[in-house]
C-alpha positions as CSV (number, residue, x, y, z in Angstrom):
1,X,83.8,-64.6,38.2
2,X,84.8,-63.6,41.4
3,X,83.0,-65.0,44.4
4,X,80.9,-62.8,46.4
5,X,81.3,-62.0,50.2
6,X,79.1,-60.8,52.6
7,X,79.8,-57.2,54.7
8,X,79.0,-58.2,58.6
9,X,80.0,-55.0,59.4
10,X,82.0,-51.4,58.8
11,X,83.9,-48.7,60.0
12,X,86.2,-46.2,59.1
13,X,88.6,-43.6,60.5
14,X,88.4,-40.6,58.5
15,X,91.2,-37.4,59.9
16,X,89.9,-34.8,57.7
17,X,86.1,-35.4,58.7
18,X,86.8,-36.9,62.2
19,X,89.0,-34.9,64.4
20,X,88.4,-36.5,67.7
21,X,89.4,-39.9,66.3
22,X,92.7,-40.0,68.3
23,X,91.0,-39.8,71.4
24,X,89.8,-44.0,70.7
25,X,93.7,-44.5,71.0
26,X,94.5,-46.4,73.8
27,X,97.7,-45.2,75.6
28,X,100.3,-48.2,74.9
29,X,99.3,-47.6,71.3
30,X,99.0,-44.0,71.2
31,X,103.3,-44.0,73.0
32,X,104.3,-46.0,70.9
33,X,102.8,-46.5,67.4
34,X,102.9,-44.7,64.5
35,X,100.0,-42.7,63.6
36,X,99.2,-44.9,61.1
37,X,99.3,-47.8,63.1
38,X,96.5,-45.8,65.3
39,X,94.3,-45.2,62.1
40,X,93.9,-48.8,61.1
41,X,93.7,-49.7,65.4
42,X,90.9,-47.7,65.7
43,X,88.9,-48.6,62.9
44,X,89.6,-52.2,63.2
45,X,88.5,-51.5,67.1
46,X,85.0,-49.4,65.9
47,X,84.2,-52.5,63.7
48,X,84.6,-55.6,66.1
49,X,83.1,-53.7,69.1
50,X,79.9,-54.3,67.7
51,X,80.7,-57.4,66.2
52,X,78.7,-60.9,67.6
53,X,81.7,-63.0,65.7
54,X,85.3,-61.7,65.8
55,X,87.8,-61.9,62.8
56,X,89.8,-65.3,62.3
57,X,92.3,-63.6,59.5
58,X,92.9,-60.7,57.8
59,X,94.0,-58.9,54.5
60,X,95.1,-54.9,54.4
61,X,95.9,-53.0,51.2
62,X,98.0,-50.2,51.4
63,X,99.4,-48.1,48.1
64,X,102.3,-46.3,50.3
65,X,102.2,-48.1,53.9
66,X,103.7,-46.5,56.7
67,X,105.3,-43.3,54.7
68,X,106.1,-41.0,57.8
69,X,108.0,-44.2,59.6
70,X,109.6,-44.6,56.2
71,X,111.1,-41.1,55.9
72,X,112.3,-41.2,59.9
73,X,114.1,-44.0,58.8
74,X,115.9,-42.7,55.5
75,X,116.1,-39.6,57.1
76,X,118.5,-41.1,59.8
77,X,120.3,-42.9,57.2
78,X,121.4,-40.2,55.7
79,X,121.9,-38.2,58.6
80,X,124.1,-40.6,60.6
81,X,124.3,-43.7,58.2
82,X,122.5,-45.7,60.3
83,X,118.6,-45.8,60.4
84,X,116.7,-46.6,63.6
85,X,115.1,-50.0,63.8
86,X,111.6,-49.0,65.3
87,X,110.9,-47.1,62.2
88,X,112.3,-49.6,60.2
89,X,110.1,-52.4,61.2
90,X,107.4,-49.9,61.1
91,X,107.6,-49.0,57.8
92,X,107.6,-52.3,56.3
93,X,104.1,-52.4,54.5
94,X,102.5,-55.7,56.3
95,X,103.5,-54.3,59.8
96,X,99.6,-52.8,60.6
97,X,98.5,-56.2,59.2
98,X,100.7,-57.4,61.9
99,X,100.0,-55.5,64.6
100,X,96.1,-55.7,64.1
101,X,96.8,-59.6,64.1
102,X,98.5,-58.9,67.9
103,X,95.8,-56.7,69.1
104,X,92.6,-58.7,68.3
105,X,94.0,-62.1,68.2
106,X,93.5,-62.8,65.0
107,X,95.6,-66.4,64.2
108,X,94.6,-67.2,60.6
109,X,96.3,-66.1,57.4
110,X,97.5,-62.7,57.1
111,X,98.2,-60.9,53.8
112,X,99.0,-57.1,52.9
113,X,98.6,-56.2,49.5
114,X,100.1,-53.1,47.8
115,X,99.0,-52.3,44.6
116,X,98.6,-48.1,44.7
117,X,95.0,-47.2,44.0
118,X,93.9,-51.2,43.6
119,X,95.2,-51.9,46.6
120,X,91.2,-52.4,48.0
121,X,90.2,-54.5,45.7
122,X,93.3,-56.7,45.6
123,X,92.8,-57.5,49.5
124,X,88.9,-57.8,49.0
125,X,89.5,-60.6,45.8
126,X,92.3,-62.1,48.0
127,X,89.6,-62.2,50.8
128,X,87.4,-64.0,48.5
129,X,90.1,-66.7,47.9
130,X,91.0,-68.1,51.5
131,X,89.3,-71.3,52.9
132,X,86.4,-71.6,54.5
133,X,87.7,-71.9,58.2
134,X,89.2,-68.5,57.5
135,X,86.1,-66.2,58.1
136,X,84.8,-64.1,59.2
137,X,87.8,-62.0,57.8
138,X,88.5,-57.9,58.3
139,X,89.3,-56.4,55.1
140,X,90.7,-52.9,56.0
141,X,92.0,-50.4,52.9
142,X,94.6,-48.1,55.1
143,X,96.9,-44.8,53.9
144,X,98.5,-42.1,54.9
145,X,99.7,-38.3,53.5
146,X,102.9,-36.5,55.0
147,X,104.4,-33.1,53.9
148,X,106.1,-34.8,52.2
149,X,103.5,-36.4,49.5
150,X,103.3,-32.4,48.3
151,X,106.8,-31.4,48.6
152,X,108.0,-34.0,45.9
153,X,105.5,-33.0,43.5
154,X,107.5,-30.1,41.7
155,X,110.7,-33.1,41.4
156,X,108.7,-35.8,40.0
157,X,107.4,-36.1,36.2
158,X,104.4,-35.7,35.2
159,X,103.0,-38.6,35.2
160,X,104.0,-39.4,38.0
161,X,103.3,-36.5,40.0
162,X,99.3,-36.8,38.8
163,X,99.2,-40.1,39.8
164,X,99.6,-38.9,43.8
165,X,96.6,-38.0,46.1
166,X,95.9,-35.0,47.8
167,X,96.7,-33.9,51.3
168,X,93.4,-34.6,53.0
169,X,93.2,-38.7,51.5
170,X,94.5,-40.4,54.5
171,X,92.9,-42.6,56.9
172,X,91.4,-46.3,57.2
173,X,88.8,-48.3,56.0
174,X,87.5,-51.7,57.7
175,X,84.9,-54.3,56.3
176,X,84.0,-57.6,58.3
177,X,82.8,-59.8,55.6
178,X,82.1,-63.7,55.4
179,X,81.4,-66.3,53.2
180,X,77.7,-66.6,55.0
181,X,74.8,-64.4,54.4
182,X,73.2,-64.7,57.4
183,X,73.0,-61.0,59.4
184,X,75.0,-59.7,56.5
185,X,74.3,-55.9,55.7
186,X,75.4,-56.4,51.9
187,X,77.0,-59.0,49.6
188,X,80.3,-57.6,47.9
189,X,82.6,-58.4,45.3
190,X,86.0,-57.7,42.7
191,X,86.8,-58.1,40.1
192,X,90.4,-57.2,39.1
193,X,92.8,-55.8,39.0
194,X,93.4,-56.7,35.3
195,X,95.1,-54.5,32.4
196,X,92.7,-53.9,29.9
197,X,95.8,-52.9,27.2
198,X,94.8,-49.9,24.6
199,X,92.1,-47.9,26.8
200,X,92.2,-44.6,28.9
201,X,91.8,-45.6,32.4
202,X,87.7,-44.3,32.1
203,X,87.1,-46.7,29.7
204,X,89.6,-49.6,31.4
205,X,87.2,-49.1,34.7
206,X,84.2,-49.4,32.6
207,X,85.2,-52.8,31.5
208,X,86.1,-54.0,34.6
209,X,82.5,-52.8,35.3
210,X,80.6,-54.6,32.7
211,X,82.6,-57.0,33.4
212,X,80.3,-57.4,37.1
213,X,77.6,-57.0,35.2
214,X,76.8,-53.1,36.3
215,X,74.1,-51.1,34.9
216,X,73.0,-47.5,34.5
217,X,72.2,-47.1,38.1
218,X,76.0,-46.9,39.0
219,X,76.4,-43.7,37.3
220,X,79.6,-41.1,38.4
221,X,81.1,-44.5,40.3
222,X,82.6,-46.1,37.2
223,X,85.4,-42.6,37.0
224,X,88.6,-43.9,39.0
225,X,89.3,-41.7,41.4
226,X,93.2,-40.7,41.5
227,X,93.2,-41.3,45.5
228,X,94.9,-44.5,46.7
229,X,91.4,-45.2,49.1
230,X,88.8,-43.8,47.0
231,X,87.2,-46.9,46.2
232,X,87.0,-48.0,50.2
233,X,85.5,-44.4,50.8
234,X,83.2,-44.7,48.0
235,X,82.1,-48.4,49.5
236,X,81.8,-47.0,52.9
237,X,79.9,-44.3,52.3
238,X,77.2,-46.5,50.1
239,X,77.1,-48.8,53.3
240,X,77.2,-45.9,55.7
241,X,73.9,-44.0,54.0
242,X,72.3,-47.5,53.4
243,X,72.1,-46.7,49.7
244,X,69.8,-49.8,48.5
245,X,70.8,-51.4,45.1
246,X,73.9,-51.9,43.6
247,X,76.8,-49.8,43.3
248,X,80.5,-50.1,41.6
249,X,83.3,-47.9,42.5
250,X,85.9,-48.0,39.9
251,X,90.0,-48.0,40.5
252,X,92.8,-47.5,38.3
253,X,96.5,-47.8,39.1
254,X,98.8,-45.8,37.1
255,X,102.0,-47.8,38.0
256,X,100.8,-51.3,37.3
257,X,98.2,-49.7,34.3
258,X,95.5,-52.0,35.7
259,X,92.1,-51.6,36.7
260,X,89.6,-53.2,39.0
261,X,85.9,-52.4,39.9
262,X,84.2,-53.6,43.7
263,X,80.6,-54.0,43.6
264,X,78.3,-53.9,46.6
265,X,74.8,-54.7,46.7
266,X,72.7,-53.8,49.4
């Protein structure tokens, strides 16, 4: 059984429901970041500005990382055969872990973990794992979509192609959680991901939700949304409205056929 942590605090940068977000950005990240970068700055920056203890380590998940940073950097191999460095660094997956680290001063472990739509509740059950002297940690779920996400679709097989998201799921989740209950807004938990072999990925979710335990009252959460952060939207929202009880929000990766379910109780 997975041990349970405690949410401190939230935040989340959402660009399809939050325009003005960008304006947060300070200038030396804003000239030379990638947008990406910003997302997971800004929510890391809404969450420990209100925070009385500041994170001592940190764990991201991220299904695709920095794509845009990716595709600059192909695109100039290709180009000229030789791909800039900036985007290069950039688009390696633990870079945001890294530059959060920078910007808050965060000098305990550091892990990024990528595992497409589980990719939340692999860094919350890795959270779960660290030592003691590790918290309070900042658990953040961050991704991005680029033109490019929809122009691959028609080239890609089916499966494949169903298992993308859709243009407007992009943007960054941050939790603050602890190992202590004390001032904690809600205990959370995950369980997964494991491959449940032989079921659809409804009934592989359900498992993984029976598996915590969950009852009736977690109703449309246990269907895995296809979106790489629908999970950390679904946990936000439940922290954001204040939702008393317990809720599960179900996820299902297609490429590692494993599911995982993250359970909140407020």
């Amino acid at each position: 059984m997975m041990t349970s942590l405690f949410v401190r605090g939230f935040a989340a940068v959402i660009p399809f429901e939050d325009t003005g977000w960008q304006a947060e950005v300070p200038a030396h990240v804003k000239r030379r970041d990638p947008r990406i970068w910003q997302m997971a700055y800004v929510s890391a920056a809404r969450l420990l500005g209100a925070a009385t203890r500041k994170p001592r380590s940190l764990c991201v998940g991220t299904a695709l990382g920095a794509l845009d940073e990716t595709k600059s950097f192909l695109d100039g191999v290709f180009k000229d055969g030789f791909g800039s460095p900036r985007n290069f660094i950039a688009s390696v997956h633990n870079s945001m872990a890294g530059k959060l680290a920078l910007e808050f001063s965060m000098d305990g472990p550091n892990l990024t973990l990528c595992d497409g739509q589980n990719s939340f509740a692999s860094a919350l059950a890795s959270a779960a794992l660290l030592p003691p002297d590790a918290f309070p940690c900042l658990v953040a779920a961050v991704d991005e979509s680029i033109p490019l996400l929809r122009d691959l679709v028609p080239h890609l097989s089916s499966d494949c192609a169903s298992s993308l998201p859709g243009p407007a799921d992009e943007g960054a989740v941050a939790l603050l959680v602890s190992k202590d209950p004390a001032d904690a807004v809600a205990a959370i938990r995950a369980v997964g991901p494991r491959v449940l072999a032989g079921q659809t990925p409804e009934e592989c979710a359900a498992g993984c939700a029976q598996l915590l335990g969950a009852g009736e009252q977690s109703g449309d959460c246990l269907q895995p949304p296809r979106s790489y952060l629908g999970a950390a939207l679904r946990i936000h929202a439940v922290l954001l409205a204040g939702r008393h009880g317990r809720h599960v929000a179900a996820s299902y990766s297609p490429s590692s056929k494993a599911c995982a379910a993250i359970e909140v109780t407020l």
